[in-house]
C-alpha positions in Angstrom: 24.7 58.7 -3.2 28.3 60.1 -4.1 30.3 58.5 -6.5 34.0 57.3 -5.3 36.9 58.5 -6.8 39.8 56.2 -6.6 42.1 58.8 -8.6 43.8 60.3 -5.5 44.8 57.0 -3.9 45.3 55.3 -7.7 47.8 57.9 -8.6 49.6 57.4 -4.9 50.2 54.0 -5.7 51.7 53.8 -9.0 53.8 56.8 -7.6 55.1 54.6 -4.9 55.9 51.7 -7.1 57.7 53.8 -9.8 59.7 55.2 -7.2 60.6 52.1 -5.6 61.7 51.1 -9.2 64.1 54.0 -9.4 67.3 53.3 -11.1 66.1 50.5 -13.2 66.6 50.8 -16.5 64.3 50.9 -19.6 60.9 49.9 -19.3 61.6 48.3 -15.8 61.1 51.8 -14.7 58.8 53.7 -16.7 56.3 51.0 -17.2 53.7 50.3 -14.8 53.4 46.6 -15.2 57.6 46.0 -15.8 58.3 48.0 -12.8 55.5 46.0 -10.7 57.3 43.0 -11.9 60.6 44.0 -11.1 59.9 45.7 -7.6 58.2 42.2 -6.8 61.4 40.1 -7.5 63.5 42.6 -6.3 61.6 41.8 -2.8 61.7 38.2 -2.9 65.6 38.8 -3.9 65.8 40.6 -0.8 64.3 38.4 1.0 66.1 35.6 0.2 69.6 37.4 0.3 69.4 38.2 4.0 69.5 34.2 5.0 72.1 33.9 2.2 74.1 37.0 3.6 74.4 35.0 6.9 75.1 31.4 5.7 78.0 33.2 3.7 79.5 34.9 6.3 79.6 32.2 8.6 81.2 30.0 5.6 84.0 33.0 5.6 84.5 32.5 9.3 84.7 28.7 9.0 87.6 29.4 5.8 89.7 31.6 8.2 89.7 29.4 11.3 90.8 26.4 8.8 93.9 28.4 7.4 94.6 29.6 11.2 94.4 26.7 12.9 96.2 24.4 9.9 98.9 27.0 10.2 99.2 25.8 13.8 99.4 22.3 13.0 95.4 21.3 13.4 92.5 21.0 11.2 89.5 23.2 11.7 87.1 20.3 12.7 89.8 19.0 15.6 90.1 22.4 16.6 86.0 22.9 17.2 86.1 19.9 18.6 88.9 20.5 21.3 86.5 23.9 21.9 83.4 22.0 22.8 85.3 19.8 25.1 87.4 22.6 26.3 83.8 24.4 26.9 85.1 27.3 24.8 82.4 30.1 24.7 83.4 31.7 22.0 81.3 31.3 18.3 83.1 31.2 15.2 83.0 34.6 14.5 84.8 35.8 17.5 87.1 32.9 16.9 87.8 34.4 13.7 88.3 37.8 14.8 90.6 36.6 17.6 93.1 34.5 14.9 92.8 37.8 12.5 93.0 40.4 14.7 95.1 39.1 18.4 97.4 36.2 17.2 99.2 35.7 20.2 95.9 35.0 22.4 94.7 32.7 19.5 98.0 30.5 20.2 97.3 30.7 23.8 93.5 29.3 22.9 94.9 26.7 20.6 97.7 25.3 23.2 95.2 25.8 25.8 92.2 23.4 23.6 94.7 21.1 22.7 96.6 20.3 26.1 92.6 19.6 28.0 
């Protein structure tokens, strides 16, 4: 009966993790058990970072529609509530876009929310 040799796939693993722990510095990337450590939180980092990413975009949205629609004489929670009643299809971020980027239409939205 052969023998098995875990070199070949040993080797392709630690190779794998050291390079995923490119660019850290000191013994976060040269040693085996530190860069196994690191590459590990870095993943739950990431993880966690693309709900955060999300919540915190959406928290930018809710910021610009405030200052938009306060500048117009309304507070962002009337305004989202004229939408809902107005039957508005539009989420917050296009609502944002639209008081950024096309004010003139976002006054025509606002006068049109308010007057139903």
């Amino acid at each position: 009966m052969a023998k098995v040799k875990w070199a070949v796939a040993a080797r392709k693993r630690r190779k794998r993790l050291l390079k995923q722990a490119k660019g850290y510095r000191g013994a976060r990337r040269l040693h085996l058990l530190k860069a196994k450590e690191t590459v590990l939180r870095a993943k739950v980092y990431r993880t966690r970072d693309r709900k955060v990413k999300k919540r915190e975009y959406r928290n930018l949205w809710v910021i610009r529609l405030n200052a938009a629609t306060r500048a117009r004489g309304l507070t962002y929670s009337r305004f989202m509530s004229a939408c809902r009643k107005a039957h508005v299809q539009l989420n917050r971020k296009q609502l944002s876009e639209l008081a950024i980027n096309d004010q003139g239409a976002f006054d025509q939205l606002v006068a049109q929310v308010t007057s139903a």
